[in-house]
C-alpha positions as CSV (number, residue, x, y, z in Angstrom):
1,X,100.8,115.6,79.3
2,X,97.8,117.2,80.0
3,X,94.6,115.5,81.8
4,X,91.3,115.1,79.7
5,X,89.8,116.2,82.9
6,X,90.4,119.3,85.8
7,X,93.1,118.5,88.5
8,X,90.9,118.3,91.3
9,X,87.7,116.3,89.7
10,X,91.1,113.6,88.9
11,X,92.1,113.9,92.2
12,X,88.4,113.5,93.4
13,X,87.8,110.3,91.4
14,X,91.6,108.4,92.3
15,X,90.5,109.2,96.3
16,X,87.1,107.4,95.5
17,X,88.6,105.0,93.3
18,X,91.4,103.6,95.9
19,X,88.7,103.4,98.9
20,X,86.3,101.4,96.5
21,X,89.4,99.1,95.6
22,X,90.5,99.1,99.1
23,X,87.0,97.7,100.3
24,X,87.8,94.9,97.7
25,X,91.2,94.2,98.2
26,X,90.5,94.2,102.6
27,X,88.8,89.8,102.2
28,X,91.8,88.7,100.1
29,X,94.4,86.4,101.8
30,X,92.4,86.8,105.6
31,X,92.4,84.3,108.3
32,X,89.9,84.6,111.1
33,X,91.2,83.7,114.6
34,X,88.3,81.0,114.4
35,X,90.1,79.2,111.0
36,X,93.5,79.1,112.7
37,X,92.3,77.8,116.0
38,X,94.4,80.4,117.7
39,X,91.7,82.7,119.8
40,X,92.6,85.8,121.8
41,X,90.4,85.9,125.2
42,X,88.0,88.8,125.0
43,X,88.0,88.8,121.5
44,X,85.6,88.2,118.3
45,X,86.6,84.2,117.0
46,X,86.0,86.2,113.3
47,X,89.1,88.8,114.1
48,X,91.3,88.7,111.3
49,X,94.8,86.9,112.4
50,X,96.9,89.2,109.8
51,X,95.1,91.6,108.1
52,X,98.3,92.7,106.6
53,X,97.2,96.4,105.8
54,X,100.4,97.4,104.8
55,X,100.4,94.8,102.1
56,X,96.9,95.5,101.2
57,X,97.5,99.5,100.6
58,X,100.2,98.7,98.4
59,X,97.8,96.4,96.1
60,X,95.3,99.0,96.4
61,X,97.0,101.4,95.4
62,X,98.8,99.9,92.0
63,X,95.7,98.8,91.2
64,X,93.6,101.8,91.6
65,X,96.6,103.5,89.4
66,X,95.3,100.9,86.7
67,X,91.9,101.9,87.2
68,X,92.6,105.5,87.4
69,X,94.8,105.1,84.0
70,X,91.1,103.7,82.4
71,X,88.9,106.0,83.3
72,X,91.5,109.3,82.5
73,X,91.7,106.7,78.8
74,X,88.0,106.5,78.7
75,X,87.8,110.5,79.1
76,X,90.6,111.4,76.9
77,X,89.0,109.2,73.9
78,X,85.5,108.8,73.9
């Protein structure tokens, strides 16, 4: 299969595509330390308990695939 578009403008626009995901992705599922009451000393009471980034980069990156898979679409039939 060949891409509708050059290797490196695809590769340009799944990098931007997974950050912009990413930055969506980051709220989902979060707990401050404030909601579950459990504060650390010496830190912010909106710190994330589990942010689970491991988790989250997985998400983001299936779904950037989808989105990536709609815009190469978009390019290879319009």
């Amino acid at each position: 299969m060949t891409l509708p578009i050059p290797v490196p403008m695809a590769v340009a626009i799944y990098f931007t595509t997974w950050w912009i995901v990413l930055f969506a992705v980051l709220p989902f599922g979060v707990r401050s330390q404030e909601e579950s009451r459990e504060v650390v000393p010496g830190t912010d009471p909106g710190a994330p308990m589990l942010p689970r980034l491991a988790v989250k980069a997985l998400w983001t990156t299936g779904l950037s695939a989808l989105v990536f898979a709609a815009i190469l679409a978009m390019f290879a039939y319009l």
